[in-house]
C-alpha positions as CSV (number, residue, x, y, z in Angstrom):
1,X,135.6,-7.7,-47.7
2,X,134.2,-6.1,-50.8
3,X,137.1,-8.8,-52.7
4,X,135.4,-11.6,-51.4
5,X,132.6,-11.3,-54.0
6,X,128.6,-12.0,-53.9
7,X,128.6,-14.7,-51.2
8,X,130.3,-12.3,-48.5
9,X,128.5,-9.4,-49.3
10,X,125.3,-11.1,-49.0
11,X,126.9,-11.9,-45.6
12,X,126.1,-8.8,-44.9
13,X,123.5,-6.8,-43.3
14,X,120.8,-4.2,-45.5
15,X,122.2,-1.7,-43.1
16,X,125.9,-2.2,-43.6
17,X,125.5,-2.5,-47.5
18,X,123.7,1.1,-46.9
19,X,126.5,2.2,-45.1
20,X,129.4,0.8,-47.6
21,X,127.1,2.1,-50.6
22,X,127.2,5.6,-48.8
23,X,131.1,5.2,-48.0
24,X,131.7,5.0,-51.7
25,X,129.0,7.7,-52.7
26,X,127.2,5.4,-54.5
27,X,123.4,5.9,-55.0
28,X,121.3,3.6,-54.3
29,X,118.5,5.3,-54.1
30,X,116.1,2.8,-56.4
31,X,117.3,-0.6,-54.4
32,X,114.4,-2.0,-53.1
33,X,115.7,-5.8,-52.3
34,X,118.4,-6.6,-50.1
35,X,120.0,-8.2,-53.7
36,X,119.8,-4.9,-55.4
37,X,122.0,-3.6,-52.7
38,X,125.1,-6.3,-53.1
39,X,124.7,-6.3,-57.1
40,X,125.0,-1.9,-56.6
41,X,128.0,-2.9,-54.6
42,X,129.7,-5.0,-56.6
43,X,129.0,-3.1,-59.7
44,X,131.1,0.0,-58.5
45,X,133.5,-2.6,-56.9
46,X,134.0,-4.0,-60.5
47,X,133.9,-0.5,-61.9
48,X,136.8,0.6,-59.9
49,X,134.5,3.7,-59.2
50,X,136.6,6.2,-56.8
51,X,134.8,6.6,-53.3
52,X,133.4,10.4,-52.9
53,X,132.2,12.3,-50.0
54,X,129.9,10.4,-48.2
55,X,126.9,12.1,-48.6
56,X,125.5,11.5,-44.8
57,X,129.2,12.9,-43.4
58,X,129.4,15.9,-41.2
59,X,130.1,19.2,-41.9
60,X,132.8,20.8,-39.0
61,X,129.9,23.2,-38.5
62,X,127.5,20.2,-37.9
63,X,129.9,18.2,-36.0
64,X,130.5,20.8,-33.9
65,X,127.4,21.2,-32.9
66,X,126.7,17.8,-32.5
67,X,129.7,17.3,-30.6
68,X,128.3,20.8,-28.4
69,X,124.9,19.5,-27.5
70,X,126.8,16.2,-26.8
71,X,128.7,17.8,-23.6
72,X,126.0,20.0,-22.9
73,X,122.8,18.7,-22.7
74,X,123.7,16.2,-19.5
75,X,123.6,19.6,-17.5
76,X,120.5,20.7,-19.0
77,X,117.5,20.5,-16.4
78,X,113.9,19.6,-16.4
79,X,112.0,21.2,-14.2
80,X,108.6,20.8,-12.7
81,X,106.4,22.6,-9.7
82,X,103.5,21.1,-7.6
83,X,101.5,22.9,-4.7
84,X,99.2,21.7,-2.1
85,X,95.9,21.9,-3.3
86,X,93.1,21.6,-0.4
87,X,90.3,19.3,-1.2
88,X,86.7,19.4,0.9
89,X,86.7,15.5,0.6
90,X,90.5,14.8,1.6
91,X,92.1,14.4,5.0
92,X,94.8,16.2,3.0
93,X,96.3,18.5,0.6
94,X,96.9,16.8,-2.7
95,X,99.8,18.1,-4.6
96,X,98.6,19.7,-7.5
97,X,100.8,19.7,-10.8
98,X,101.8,24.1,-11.2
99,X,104.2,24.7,-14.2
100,X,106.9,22.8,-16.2
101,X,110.3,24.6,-17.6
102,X,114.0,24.5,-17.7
103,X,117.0,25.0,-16.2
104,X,120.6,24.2,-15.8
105,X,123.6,23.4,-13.3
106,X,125.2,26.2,-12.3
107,X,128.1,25.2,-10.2
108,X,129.4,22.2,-8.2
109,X,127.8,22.9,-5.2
110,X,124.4,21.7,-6.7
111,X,123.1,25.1,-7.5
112,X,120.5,25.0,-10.9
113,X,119.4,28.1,-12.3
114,X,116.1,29.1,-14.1
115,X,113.5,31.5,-14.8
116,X,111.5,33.2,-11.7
117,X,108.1,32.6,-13.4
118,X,109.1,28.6,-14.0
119,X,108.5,28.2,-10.2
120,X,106.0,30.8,-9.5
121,X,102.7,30.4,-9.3
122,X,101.7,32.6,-12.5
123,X,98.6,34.1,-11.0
124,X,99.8,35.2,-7.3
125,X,103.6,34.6,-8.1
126,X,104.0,32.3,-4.9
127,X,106.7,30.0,-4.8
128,X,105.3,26.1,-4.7
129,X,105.9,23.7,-2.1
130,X,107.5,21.2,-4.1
131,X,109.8,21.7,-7.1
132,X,111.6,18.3,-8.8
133,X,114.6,18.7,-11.0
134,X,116.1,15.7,-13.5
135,X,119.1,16.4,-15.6
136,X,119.7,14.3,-18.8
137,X,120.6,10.4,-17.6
138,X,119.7,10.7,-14.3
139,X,117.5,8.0,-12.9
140,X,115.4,9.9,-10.8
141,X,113.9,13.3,-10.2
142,X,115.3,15.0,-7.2
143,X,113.8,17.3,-4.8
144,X,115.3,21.1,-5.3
145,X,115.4,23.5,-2.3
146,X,114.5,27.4,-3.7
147,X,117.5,29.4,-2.3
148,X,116.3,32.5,-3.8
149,X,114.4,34.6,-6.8
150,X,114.8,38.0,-8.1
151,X,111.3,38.4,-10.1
152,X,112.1,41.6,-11.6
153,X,115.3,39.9,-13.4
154,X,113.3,36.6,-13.6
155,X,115.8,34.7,-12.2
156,X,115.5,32.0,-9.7
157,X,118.0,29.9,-7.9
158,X,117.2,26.3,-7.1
159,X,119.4,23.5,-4.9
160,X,119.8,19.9,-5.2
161,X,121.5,17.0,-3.0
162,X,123.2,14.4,-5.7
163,X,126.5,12.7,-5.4
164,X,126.1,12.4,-9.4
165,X,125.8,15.7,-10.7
166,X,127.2,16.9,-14.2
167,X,129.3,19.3,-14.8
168,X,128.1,23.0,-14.6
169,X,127.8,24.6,-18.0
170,X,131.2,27.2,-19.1
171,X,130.0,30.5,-18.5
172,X,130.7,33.1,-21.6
173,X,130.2,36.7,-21.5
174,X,127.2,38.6,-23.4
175,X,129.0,42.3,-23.8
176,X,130.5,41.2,-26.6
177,X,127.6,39.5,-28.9
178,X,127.4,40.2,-32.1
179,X,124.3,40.2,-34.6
180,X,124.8,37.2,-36.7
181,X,126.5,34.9,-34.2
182,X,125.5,31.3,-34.2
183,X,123.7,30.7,-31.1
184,X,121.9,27.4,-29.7
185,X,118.9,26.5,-27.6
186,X,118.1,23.4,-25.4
187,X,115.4,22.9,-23.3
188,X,112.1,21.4,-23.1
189,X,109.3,22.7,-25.1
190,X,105.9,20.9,-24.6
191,X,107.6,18.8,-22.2
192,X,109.8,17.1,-25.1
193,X,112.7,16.9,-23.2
194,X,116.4,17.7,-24.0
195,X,115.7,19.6,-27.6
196,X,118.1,21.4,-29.3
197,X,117.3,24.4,-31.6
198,X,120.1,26.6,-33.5
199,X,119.8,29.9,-34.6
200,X,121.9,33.5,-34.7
201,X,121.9,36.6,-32.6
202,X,118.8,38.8,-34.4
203,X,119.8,41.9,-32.1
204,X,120.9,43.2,-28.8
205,X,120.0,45.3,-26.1
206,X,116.4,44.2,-26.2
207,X,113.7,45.1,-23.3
208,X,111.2,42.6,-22.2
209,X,109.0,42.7,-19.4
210,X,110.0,40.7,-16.0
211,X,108.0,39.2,-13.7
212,X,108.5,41.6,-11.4
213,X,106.6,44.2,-13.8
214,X,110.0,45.8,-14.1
215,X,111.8,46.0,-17.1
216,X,114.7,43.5,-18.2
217,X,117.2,45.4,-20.4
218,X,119.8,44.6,-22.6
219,X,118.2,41.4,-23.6
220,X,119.2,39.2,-26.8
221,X,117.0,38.5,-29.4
222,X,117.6,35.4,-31.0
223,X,115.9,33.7,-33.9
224,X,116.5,29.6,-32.5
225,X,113.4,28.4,-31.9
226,X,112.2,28.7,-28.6
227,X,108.6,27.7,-27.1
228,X,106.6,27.1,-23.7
229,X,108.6,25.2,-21.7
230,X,112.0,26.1,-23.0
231,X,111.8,29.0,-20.3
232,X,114.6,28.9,-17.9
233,X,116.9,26.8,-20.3
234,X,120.7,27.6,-21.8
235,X,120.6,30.3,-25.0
236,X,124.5,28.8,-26.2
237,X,127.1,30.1,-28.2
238,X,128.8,28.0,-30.8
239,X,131.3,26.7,-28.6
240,X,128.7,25.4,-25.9
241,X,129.0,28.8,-23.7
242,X,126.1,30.4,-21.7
243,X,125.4,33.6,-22.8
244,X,121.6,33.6,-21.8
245,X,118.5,32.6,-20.3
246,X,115.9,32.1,-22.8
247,X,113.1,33.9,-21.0
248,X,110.5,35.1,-23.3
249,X,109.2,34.6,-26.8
250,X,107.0,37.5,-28.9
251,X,103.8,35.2,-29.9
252,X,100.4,36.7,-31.5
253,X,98.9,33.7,-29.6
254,X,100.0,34.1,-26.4
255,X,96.9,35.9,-25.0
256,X,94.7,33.3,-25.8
257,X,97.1,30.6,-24.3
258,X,98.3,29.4,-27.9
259,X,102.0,31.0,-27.4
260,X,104.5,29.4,-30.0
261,X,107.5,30.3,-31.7
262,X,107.4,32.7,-34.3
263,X,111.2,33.1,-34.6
264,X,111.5,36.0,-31.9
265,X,112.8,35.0,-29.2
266,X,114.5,36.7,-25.9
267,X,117.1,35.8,-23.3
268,X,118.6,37.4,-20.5
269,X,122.0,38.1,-20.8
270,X,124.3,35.8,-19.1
271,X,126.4,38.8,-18.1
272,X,123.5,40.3,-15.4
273,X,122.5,36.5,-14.7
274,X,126.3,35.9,-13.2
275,X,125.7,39.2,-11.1
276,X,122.4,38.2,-10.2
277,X,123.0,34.5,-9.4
278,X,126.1,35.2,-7.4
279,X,124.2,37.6,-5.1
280,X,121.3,35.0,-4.2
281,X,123.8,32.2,-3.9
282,X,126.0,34.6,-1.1
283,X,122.7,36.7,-0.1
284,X,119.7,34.9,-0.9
285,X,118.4,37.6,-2.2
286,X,119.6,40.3,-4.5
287,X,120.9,43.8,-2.3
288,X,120.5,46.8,-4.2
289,X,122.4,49.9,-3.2
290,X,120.7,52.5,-1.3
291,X,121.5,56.1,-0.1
292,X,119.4,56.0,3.3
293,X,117.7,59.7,2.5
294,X,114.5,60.9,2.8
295,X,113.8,64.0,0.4
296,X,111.3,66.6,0.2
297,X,108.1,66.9,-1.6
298,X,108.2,69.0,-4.6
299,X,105.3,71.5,-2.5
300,X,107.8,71.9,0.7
301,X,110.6,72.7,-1.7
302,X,108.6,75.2,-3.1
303,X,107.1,76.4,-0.3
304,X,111.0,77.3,1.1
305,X,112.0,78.9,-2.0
306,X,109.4,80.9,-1.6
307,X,110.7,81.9,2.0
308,X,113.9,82.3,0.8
309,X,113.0,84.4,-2.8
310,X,115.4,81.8,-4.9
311,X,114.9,78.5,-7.0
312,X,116.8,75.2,-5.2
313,X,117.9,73.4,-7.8
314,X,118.0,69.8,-6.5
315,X,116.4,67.4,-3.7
316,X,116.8,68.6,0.0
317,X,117.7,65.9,2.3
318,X,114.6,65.9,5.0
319,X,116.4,62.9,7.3
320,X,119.0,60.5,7.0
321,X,118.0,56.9,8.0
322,X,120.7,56.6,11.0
323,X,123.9,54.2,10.3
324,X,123.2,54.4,6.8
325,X,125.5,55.3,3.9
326,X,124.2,58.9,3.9
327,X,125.1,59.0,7.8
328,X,128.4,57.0,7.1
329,X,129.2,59.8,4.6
330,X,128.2,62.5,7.2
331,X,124.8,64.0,4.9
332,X,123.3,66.6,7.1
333,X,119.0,66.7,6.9
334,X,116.9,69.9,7.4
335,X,116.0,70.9,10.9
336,X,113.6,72.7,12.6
337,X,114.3,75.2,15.3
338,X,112.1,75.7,18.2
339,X,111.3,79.1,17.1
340,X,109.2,77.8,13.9
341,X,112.4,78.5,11.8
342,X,114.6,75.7,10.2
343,X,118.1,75.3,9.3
344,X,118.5,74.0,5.8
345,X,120.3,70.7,5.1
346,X,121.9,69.3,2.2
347,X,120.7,69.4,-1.1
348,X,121.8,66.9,-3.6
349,X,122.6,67.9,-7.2
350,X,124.4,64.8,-8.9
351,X,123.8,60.7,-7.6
């Protein structure tokens, strides 16, 4: 092509002399006419100039993530919440736009995972009637069902009917971050959907507040840039694994309602999202192990130390909560005889 002179390079598009120009790592920079292009052409044509680098190519590091948010993205969720809101002059609730977030497909089976406080109402923490979920290229917003939330993990669990879903995102582990890892965000801050920020593993074993007023520990700091509306969305590692939920960002701003990124950011690990997600999914809820004890007050323990003239050092089991694993495992409570005396029952020293 570039042999058959002025007259077929003029054939040519502005946009394919660019891209030929760039091919041969030729500047052309100061070309302002279409004609400034061919002549730049042909002069390193003629010049037998040796084609460099192109200076718009790829670097493996960029192509890989590229080629990352490429497969990833399409199971990247955007997710919004709308309650009935009673009106004086309607017949009828109106639904009421509530919050806007993230999320992501978990498994085949249409489960999509995000952030408690995505679909809870922030200032009673009720879940709304309706809650719509799109992924990247479908062509409609679909109805989610909430299967279950774990507030104090800030975890939800969402469901959707869709013969099209993509494919769930690989799950990675998080026990073995490192500081310094390349990690990557998508989501939707401000509502701009599908964005991608990159950034490294600041630190591990972070603590952030949860919804549930509880703390969530072992969280990972990250620098990759993330901002309202990101909440609930991937935190990646280079090779498109979850590792997190981005759930949290440290913001001077945020008490006056100005959050935004100020390169802190923190995600749950992916490591107690996987427990977490697997026990709503089975449970719909989260079951936390219990002993089924009742203990005694510090001033009854004291008060039968002093009746028997020597420190217990431990709780005393007051009753056991019947078919329980404290029953199961045969714990014996503290009983009362008829006489106003009592027969001590066990006392526990190690959980």
């Amino acid at each position: 092509l570039l042999a058959a002179g002025s007259t077929g390079l003029s054939a040519l598009s502005v946009g394919e002399l660019k891209r030929l120009l760039s091919e041969r790592g030729v500047d052309f920079r100061d070309c302002l006419e279409k004609a400034d292009l061919v002549e730049r052409l042909e002069s390193s044509t003629a010049s037998g100039k040796p084609s460099s680098a192109a200076p718009t190519a790829l670097t493996e590091s960029e192509t890989r993530t590229v080629n990352t948010f490429t497969r990833v993205s399409p199971s990247v969720a955007y997710i919004t919440t709308s309650s009935a809101a009673p009106t004086p002059f309607a017949l009828r609730a109106l639904e009421a736009p509530q919050g806007a977030g993230s999320g992501f497909i978990w498994d085949n089976k249409g489960h999509v995972v995000t952030n408690y406080h995505v679909i809870a109402s922030s200032s009673a923490g009720r879940v709304p009637t309706r809650v719509k979920v799109k992924c990247y290229g479908m062509t409609q917003a679909y109805d989610a069902t909430v299967v279950g939330t774990e507030p104090d993990k800030d975890v939800a669990v969402l469901r959707i009917n869709s013969q099209a879903l993509p494919p769930p995102i690989a799950v990675g582990t998080s026990h073995d971050l490192q500081v310094g890892q390349t990690v990557l965000a998508i989501g939707n801050p401000f509502g701009l959907d599908y964005t991608l920020t990159t950034g490294v593993v600041s630190a591990l074993g972070r603590e952030v507040d949860g919804a549930g007023g509880r703390k969530i520990k072992g969280c990972v700091q990250t620098d990759a840039a993330i901002n309202p509306g990101n909440s609930g969305g991937p935190l990646l590692d280079s090779r498109g694994k979850l590792i997190g939920i981005n759930t949290a960002i440290l913001s001077p701003g945020a008490s006056s309602g100005r959050a935004g990124n100020v390169g802190i950011g923190f995600a749950i690990p992916v490591d107690t999202v996987r427990r977490v997600v697997n026990q709503i999914i089975r449970y719909g809820k989260v079951v936390r192990p219990t002993l089924g004890v009742n203990v005694a007050e510090d001033r009854t323990l004291r008060s039968i130390e002093a009746q028997l003239g020597k420190p217990l050092s431990g709780v005393l089991v007051v009753e056991v909560i019947p078919r329980s694993p404290a029953a199961v495992a045969g714990l014996q409570a503290l009983k009362f005889r008829g006489d106003g005396g009592y027969i001590l029952g066990d006392l526990i020293t190690h959980v």
